[in-house]
C-alpha distance (Angstrom), angle and dihedral (degrees) to the residues before:
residue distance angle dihedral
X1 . . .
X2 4.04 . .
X3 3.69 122.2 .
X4 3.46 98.3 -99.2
X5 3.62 109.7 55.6
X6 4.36 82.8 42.9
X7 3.36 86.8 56.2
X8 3.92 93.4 46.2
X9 4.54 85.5 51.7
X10 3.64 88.8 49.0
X11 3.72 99.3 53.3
X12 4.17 81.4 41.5
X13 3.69 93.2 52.3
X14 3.92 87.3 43.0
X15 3.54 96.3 51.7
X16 3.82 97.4 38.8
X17 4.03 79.0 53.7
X18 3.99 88.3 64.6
X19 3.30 96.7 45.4
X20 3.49 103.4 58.3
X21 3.72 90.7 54.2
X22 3.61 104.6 103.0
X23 3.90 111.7 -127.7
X24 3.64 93.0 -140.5
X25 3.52 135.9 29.6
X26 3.86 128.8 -154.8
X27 3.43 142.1 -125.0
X28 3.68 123.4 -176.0
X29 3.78 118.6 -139.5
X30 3.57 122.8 -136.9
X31 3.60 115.6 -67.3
X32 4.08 111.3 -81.7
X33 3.88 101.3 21.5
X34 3.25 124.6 135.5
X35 4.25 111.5 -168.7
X36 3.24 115.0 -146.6
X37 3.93 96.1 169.1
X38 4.04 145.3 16.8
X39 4.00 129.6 -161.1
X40 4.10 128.4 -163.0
X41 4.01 86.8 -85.2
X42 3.57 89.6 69.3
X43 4.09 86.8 -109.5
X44 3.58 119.7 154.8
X45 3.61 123.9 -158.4
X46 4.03 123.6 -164.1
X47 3.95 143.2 100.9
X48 3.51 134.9 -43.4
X49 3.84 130.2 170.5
X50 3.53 87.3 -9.2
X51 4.32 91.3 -53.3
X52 3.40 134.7 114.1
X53 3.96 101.1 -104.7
X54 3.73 133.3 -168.1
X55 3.71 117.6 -160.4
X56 3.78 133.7 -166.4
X57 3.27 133.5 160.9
X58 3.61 96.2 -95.6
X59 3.75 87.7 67.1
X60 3.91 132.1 -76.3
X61 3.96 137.6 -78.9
X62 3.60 125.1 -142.4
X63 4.47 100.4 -139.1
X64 3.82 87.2 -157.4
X65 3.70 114.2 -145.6
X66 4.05 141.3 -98.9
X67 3.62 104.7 -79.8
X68 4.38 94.2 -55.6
X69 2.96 154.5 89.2
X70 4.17 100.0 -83.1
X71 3.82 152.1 4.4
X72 3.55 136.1 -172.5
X73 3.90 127.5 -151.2
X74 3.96 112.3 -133.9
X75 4.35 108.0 169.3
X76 3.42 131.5 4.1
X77 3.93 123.4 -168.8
X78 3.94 127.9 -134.2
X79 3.82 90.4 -82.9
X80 3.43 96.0 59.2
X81 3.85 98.7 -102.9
X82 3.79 119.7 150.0
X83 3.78 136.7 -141.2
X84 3.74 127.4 -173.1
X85 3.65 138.6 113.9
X86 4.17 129.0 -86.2
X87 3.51 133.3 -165.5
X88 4.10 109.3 -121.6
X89 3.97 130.2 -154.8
X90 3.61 89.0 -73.0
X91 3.71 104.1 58.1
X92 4.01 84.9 -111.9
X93 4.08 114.4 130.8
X94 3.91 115.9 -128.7
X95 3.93 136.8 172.7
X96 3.12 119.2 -103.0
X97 4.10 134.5 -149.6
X98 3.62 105.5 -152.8
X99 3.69 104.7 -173.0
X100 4.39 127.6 143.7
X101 3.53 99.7 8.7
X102 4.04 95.3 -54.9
X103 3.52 129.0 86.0
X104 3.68 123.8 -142.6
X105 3.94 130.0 -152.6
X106 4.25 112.9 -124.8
X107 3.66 92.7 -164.8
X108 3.72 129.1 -154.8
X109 3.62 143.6 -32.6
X110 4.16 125.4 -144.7
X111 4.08 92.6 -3.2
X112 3.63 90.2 -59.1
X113 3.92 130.2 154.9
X114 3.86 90.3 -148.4
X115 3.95 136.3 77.1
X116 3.84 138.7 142.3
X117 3.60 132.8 -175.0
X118 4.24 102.6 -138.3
X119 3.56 96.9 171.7
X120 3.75 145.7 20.6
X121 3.95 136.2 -171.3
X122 3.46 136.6 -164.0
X123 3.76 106.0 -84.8
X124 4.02 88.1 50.9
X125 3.72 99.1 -97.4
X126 3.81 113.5 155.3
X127 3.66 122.7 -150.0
X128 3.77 115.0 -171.8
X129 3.99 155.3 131.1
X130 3.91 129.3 -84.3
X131 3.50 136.1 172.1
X132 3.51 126.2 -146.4
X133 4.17 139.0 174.8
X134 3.36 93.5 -108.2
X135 3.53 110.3 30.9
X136 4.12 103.6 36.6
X137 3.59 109.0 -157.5
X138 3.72 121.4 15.0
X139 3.85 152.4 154.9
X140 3.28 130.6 -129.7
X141 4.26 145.1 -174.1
X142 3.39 126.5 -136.9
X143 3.92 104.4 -141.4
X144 3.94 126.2 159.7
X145 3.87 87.8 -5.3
X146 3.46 96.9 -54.9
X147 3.53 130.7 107.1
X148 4.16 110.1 -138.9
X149 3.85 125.5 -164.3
X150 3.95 102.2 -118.5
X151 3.49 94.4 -155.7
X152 3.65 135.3 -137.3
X153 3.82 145.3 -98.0
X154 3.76 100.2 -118.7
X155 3.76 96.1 -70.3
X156 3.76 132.2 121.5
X157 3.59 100.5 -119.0
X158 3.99 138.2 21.1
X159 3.69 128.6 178.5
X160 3.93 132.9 -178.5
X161 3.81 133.6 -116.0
X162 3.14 115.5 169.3
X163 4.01 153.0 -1.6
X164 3.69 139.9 -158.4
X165 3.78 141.2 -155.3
X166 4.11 91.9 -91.1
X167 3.71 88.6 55.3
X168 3.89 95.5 -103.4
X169 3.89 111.0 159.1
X170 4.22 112.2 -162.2
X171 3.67 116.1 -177.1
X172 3.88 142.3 123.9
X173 3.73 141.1 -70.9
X174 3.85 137.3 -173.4
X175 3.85 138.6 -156.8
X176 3.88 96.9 -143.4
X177 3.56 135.2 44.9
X178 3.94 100.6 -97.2
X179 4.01 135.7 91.5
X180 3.39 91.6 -116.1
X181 4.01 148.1 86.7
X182 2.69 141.7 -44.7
X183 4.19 79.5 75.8
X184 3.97 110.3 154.6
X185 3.84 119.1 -167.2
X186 4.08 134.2 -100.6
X187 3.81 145.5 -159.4
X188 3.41 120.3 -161.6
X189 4.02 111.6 -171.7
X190 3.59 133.7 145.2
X191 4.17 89.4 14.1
X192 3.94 84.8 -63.0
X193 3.88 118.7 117.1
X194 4.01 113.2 -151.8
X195 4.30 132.0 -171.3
X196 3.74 101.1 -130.0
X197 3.71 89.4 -152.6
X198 3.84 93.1 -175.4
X199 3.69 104.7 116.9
X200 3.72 108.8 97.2
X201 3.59 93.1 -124.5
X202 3.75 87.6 48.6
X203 3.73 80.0 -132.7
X204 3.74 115.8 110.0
X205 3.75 159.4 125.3
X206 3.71 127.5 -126.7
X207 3.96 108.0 -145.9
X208 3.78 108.6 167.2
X209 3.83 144.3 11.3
X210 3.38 135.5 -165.5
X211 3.67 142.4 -153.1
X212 3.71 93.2 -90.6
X213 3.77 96.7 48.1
X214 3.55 101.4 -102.1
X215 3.31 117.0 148.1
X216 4.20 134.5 -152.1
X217 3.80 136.8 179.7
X218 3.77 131.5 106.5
X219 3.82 139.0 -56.1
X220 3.51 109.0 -130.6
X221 4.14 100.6 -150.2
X222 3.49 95.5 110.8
X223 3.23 135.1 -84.9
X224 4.19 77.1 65.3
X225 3.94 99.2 -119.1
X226 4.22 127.6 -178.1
X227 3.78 124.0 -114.5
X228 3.83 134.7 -155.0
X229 4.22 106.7 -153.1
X230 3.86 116.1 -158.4
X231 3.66 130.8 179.4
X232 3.51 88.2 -37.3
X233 4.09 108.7 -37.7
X234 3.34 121.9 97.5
X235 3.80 120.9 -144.3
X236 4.00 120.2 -154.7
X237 4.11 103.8 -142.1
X238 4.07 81.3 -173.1
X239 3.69 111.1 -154.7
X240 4.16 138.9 -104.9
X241 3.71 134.5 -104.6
X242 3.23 94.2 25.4
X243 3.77 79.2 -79.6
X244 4.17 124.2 127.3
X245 3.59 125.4 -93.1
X246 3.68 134.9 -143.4
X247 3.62 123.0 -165.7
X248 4.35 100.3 -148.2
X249 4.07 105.1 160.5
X250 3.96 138.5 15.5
X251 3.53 130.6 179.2
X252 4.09 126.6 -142.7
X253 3.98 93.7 -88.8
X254 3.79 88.4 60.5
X255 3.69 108.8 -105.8
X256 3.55 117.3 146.3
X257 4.02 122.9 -155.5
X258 3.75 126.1 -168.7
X259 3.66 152.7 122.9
X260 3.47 145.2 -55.9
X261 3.94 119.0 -144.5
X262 3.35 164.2 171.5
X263 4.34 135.9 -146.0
X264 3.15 113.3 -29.4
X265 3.93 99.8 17.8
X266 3.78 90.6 -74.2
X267 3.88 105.1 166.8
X268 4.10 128.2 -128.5
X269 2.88 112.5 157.0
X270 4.08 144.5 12.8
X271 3.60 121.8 -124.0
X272 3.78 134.0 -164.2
X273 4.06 120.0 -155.8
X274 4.30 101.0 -154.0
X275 3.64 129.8 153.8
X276 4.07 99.6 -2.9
X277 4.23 86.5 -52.4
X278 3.37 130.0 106.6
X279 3.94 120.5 -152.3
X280 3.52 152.9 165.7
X281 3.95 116.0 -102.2
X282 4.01 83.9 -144.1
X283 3.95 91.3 63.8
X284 3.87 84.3 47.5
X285 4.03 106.1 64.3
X286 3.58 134.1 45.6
X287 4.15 114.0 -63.4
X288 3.80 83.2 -142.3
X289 3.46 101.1 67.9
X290 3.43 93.0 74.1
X291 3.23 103.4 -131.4
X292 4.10 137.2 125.9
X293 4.26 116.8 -154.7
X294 3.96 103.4 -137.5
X295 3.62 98.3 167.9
X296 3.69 137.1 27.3
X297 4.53 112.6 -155.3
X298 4.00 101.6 162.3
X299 3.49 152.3 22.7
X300 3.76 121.0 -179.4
X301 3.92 126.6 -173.7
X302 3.94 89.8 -84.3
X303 3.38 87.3 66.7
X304 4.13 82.0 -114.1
X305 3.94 110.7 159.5
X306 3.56 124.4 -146.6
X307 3.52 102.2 -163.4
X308 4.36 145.2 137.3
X309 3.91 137.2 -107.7
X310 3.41 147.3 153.1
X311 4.16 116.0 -121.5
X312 4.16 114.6 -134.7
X313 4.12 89.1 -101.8
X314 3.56 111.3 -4.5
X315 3.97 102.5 67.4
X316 3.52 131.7 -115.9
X317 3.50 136.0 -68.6
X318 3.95 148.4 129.2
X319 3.95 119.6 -30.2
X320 3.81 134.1 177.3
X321 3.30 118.9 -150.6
X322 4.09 128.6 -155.0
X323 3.57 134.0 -177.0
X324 3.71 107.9 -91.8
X325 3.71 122.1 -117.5
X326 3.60 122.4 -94.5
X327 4.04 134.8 -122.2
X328 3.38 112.8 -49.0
X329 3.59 105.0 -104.9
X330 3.63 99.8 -133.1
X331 4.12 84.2 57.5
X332 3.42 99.2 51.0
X333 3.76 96.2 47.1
X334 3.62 83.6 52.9
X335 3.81 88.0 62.1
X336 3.84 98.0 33.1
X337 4.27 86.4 55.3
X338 4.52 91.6 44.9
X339 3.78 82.8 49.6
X340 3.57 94.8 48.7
X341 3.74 93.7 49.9
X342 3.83 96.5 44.3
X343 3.50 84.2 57.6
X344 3.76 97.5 49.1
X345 4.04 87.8 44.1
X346 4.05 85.0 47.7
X347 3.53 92.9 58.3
X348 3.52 101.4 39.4
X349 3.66 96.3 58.2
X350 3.99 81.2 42.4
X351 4.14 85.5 62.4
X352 3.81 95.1 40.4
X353 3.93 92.4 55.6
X354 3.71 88.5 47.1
X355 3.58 90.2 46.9
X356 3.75 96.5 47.9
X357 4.06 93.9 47.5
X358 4.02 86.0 49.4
C-alpha cells in the first residue's frame, strides 16, 4: 500500500470516526412530562399528570397545585424557582411562586379570575398574563410582591413572554380582540412599553429574551420565519422545508431553538439556530434511537435542550437533549500520531527520490 493512498484511509477512517458520533444524546423524561422550560442546572420545568413538575436529574418533584384540581409549570430561573399558573378551590386560575419546597399563590390583577406566571428571572421577577373585567387580556410584573398591570399600546390584548435580569419584559400585543395575527412585538422596561417594529413584516411575536438582550420569536410575513434581535438589528434565521419557523427559547450565547410547522402552528419538527446554521435536531442524534424531535421548549448555556417527541413504538413524551461527548482522546491521538508519521514517511521518501535523481 504506498503512503499516499494510507494516508488518504486514515483521514477516511478518521473522519468516518466523527461522524458516527452522535451530536446529541438523549435522555427521556419521566413518563407524561411535558417541558416547557430548562435552567443552567440542567432543570426542567413542565407538566406531569396534570401538575406542575420540576425535574432534575436527581429525580423529579410533583409542585402540587392551589387548592384544585391542576397546575402547569411555565419558567423556572437558575435557582430552581418555578412560575406557572394553578387552579385553586374555587375553580379560579392564579400564578403561582414556587420557590423552597412551597408554592405560593400571586393572586389577581384588575378583579380578574385569571393569572399566569410565563416567565421568571433571577432576582424573582414574574412576568405574566391576566385577565380582568375591565381590561380583557393583559400582562403584568411581579415587582416588590405585587403584581402591576403593564399596560398596553392601544391594542385589545397583550400577553408576556419573557423577562431578563434588568427587568426587561418582551411579549406580544394585538389591535383586535382575537389570538391571532396580525401580533406586533413589545418591550416593557423601566415602566415604559415600546413596538419593536423590527420584523420586516412589522408583524411579529417576541418569544424569549436573554440576559444580553437578545431577542427571538417569529416574523409573521408569511411563510412564518424566526428572528434573532441584537442591539438593534434584526437577523431573519428563515426557516426549512419550505415549512414555518418559530423562534421559542435562546440561551445567553445566542442560540435560538424552535419549531418547524405547518397551519395553525402545528409542530414537526425542532430546530436549533448555532454557529450561523440552521438545522433540524432530528439530523443531529442517532437515527437509531428511535426517536423524532417535534418540539423544541429550552436551551440553557450548556447547550442542554429541553424539548418533545414521539419514539418509533413507545409513544411520545419529554426528552432532554445534551451535546454528545467527543472522540475519545486516547483515539484521536492515535490518529493525530499515524498521521504525523505518514507524513514524516511521505516526505522522507519525497527527499530520497530527490536525492537519488540529484
Amino acid at each position: 500500500m504506498s503512503t499516499r493512498l494510507a494516508l488518504a484511509l486514515l483521514l477516511s477512517a478518521a473522519a468516518t470516526a466523527a461522524a458516527a458520533v452522535p451530536t446529541y444524546t438523549v435522555t427521556v423524561l419521566p413518563e407524561g412530562m411535558a417541558p416547557a422550560g430548562i435552567n443552567n442546572a440542567g432543570q426542567i420545568v413542565g407538566i406531569r399528570n396534570e401538575h406542575a413538575y420540576l425535574w432534575s436529574s436527581a429525580g423529579g418533584v410533583d409542585l402540587g397545585t392551589l387548592g384544585g384540581a391542576s397546575s402547569s409549570g411555565a419558567a423556572l430561573n437558575r435557582f430552581g424557582e418555578v412560575t406557572g399558573g394553578a387552579l385553586t378551590a374555587d375553580g379560579d386560575e392564579h400564578a403561582f411562586l414556587y420557590s423552597r419546597g412551597v408554592m405560593s399563590d400571586l393572586g389577581t390583577v384588575g378583579g380578574g379570575k385569571f393569572t399566569r406566571g410565563t416567565a421568571i428571572n433571577d432576582l424573582g421577577q414574574i412576568a405574566g398574563d391576566f385577565h380582568a373585567p375591565a381590561s380583557g387580556w393583559g400582562a403584568f410584573v411581579r415587582l416588590d410582591g405585587q403584581l402591576r398591570d403593564i399596560g398596553n399600546l392601544g391594542g385589545a390584548s397583550t400577553w408576556a413572554s419573557g423577562i431578563n435580569n434588568a427587568g426587561r419584559v418582551v411579549g406580544s400585543f394585538l389591535a383586535q380582540g382575537d389570538f391571532h395575527p396580525p401580533q406586533s412585538a413589545y418591550i416593557y422596561e423601566n415602566g415604559v412599553m415600546t413596538a419593536l417594529n423590527y420584523s420586516p413584516s412589522g408583524i411579529s411575536t417576541a418569544n424569549a429574551v436573554n440576559q444580553a438582550g437578545q431577542i427571538t420569536g417569529t416574523d409573521w410575513h408569511g411563510p412564518e420565519a424566526a428572528y434573532l434581535y441584537t442591539n438593534g438589528i434584526t437577523q431573519v434565521l428563515g426557516s426549512m422545508y419550505g415549512l414555518a419557523a418559530w423562534g421559542t427559547a435562546l440561551n445567553n450565547r445566542g442560540e435560538v431553538v424552535g419549531n418547524l410547522g405547518g397551519p395553525l402552528q402545528v409542530p414537526f419538527f425542532a430546530f436549533i439556530y448555532a454557529n450561523g446554521a440552521m438545522n433540524d435536531l432530528n439530523t443531529l442524534i442517532d437515527p437509531a434511537l428511535g426517536w423524532t424531535v417535534h418540539s423544541a421548549a429550552g436551551i440553557n448555556d450548556l447547550g442542554q435542550i429541553a424539548a418533545w417527541g414521539c419514539h418509533d413504538s413507545d409513544g411520545c413524551g419529554g426528552l432532554l437533549l445534551q451535546v454528545a461527548p467527543v472522540p475519545e482522546p486516547g483515539a484521536t491521538a492515535m490518529l493525530l500520531a499515524g498521521l504525523a508519521l505518514l507524513g514524516v514517511a511521505w516526505r522522507r521518501r519525497q527527499f530520497s527520490a530527490a536525492y537519488r535523481r540529484a
